[in-house]
N, C-alpha and C positions, 0 to 999 in steps of 0.2 A: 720534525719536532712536534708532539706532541703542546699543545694549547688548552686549558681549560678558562673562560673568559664570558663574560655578560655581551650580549651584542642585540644593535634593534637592526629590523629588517630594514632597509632604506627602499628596494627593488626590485622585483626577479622578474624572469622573464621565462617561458617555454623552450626549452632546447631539444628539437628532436619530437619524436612520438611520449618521451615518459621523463625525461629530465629537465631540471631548472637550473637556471644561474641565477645566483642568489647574491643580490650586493646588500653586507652587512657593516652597520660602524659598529666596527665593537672597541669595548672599556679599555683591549690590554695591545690591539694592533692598528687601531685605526679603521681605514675605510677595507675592507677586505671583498672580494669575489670568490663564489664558492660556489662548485659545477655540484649537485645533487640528484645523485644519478637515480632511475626507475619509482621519485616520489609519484609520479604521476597515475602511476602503472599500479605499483604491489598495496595490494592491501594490505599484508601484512608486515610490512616493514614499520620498523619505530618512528622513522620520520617521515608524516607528511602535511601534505599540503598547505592546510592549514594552518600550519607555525609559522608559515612564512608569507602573511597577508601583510599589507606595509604597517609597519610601524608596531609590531610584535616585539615584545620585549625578550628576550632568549638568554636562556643558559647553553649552549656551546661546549663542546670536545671536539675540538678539527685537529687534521693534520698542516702542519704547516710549514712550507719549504719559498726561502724567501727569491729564487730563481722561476718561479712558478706564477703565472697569472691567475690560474681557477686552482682554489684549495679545496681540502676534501672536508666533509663534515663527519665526524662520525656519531655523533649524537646531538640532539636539542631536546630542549625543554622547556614551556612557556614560564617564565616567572610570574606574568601578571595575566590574569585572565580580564580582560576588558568588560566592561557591562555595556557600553554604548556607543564605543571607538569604530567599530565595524558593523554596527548594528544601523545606527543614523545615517539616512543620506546624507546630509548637509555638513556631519564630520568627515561622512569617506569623503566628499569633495575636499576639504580641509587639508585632508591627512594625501590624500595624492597630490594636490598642489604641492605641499611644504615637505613632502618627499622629492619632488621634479628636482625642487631649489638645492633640499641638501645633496642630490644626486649630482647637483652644478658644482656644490662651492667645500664640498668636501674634500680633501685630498687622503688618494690611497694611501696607505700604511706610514699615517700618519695620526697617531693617538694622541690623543687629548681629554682628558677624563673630564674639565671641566665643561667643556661641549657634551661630552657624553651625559653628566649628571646633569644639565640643563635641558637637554632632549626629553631625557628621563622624565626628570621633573615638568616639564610642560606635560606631556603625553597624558601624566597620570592627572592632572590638573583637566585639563581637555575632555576626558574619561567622564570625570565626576562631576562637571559643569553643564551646566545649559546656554549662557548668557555667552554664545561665542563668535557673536558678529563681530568681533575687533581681533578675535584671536592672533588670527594669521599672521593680521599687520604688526601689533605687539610684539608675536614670536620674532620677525625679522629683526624687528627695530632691536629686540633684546640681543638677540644671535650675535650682530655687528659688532660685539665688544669680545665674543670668543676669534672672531673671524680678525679680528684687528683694525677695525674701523669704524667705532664705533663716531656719533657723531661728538664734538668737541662743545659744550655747554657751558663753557666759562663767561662765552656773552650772551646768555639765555635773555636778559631781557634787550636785546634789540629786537628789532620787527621785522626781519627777513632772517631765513636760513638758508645758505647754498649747499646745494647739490653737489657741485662740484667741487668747493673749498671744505665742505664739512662741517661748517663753521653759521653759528649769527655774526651777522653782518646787517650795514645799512647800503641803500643804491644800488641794489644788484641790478642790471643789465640783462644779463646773461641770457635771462627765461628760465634759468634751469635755478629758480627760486622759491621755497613758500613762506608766503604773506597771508595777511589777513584771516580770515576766520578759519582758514585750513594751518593757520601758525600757530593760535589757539590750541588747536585739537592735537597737532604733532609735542608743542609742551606739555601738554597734560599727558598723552603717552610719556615721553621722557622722563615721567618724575613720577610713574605709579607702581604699580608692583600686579604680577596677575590677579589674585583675589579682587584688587580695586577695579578690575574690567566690570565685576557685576554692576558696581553704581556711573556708568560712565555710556550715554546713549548719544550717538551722532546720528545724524541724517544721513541715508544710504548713498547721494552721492559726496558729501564727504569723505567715509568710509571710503570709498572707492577712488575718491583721488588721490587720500592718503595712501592704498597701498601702490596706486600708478606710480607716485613721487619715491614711494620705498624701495622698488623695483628698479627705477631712473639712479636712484642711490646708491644700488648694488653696480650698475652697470659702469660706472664712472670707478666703485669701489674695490669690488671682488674680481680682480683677473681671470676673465677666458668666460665670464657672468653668459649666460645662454636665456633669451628668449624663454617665455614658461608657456608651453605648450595648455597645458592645461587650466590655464587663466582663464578661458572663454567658461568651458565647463562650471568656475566654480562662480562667474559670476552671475549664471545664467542661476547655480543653485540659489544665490542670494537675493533675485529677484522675481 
């Protein structure tokens, strides 16, 4: 069956001397893999390499057989040309971290437009910003509500939040709690919108425990949640 569908890059990898495996969420399938054969190699072929750096926005024509693990592509094309996404070190570390995670907590051929239009729309927000030390942690925190777990904010003003309950609460025990001035800064995430990240400046270990804690949230949260490799990388670029 032919397929014509919007897809962003989430992965690829090297296959061989000249092919890629290319893991793409797109609009109309889900999370897909797609083997691309000789991009590596022909210069003259219509697709290469380049379209498929992470977090590439695509137009897409593949073939698509649902017995099949690596689908075939027969044509892309960039929808957005980025000005800064790939350009900035401090976004590529961004953009390969929050690729790892969607690489964890996405499930294959499984569609959902409204994650996909959220992706979208962060990406191109991302793009055109500067102000993006809270990005990452934002983006999660936001995500958790397409993912089905978002946190439960009905008793926003007690003074602890679990980890584990999902919930404000008072007397957590646990450990797996935020309190105090790091409970401050998780409600103000809760309640803003991306544009409101430019007026919003935390202290970098803040920032940093906040995403530790958002991380701890998935892992309790998101089923089969994996360690993020590239955690060290991006915190090394934040500092």
């Amino acid at each position: 069956m032919l397929i014509k569908t919007e897809a962003i890059v989430v992965h690829s990898i090297r296959y061989g001397e000249a092919d890629l495996i290319v893991k793409l969420y797109t609009k109309q399938k889900g999370v897909v893999s797609y083997l691309v054969r000789g991009v590596l190699k022909s210069r003259k072929g219509k697709l290469k390499p380049s379209l498929f750096l992470p977090f590439s926005i695509l137009n897409i024509d593949a073939n698509y057989k649902s017995n099949n693990s690596l689908q075939r592509i027969i044509d892309a094309k960039l929808i957005t040309h980025f000005k800064t996404l790939h350009e900035s070190i401090l976004k590529g570390g961004l953009i390969s971290f929050l690729a790892e995670i969607l690489s964890n907590v996405l499930i294959e051929n499984e569609s959902d437009e409204g994650i996909y239009d959220f992706i979208k729309k962060s990406l191109l927000w991302l793009d055109s910003n500067d102000e993006v030390a809270l990005f990452h942690v934002f983006f999660l925190l936001k995500l958790t509500h397409f993912l089905g777990c978002s946190p439960d904010i009905s008793n926003i003003e007690l003074n602890q939040f679990s980890l584990e309950e999902a919930c404000f609460t008072v007397g957590d025990k646990s450990g797996y709690a935020i309190d105090g001035e790091l409970l401050i800064a998780f409600k103000l995430l809760l309640g803003i919108k991306f544009d409101d990240l430019k007026g919003v400046s935390l202290p970098k270990s803040i920032r940093k425990q906040l995403l530790d804690k958002v991380l701890l949230y998935y892992s309790f949260h998101v089923p089969g949640f994996k360690k993020t490799k590239s955690l060290s990388v991006l915190e090394a670029l934040f500092n």
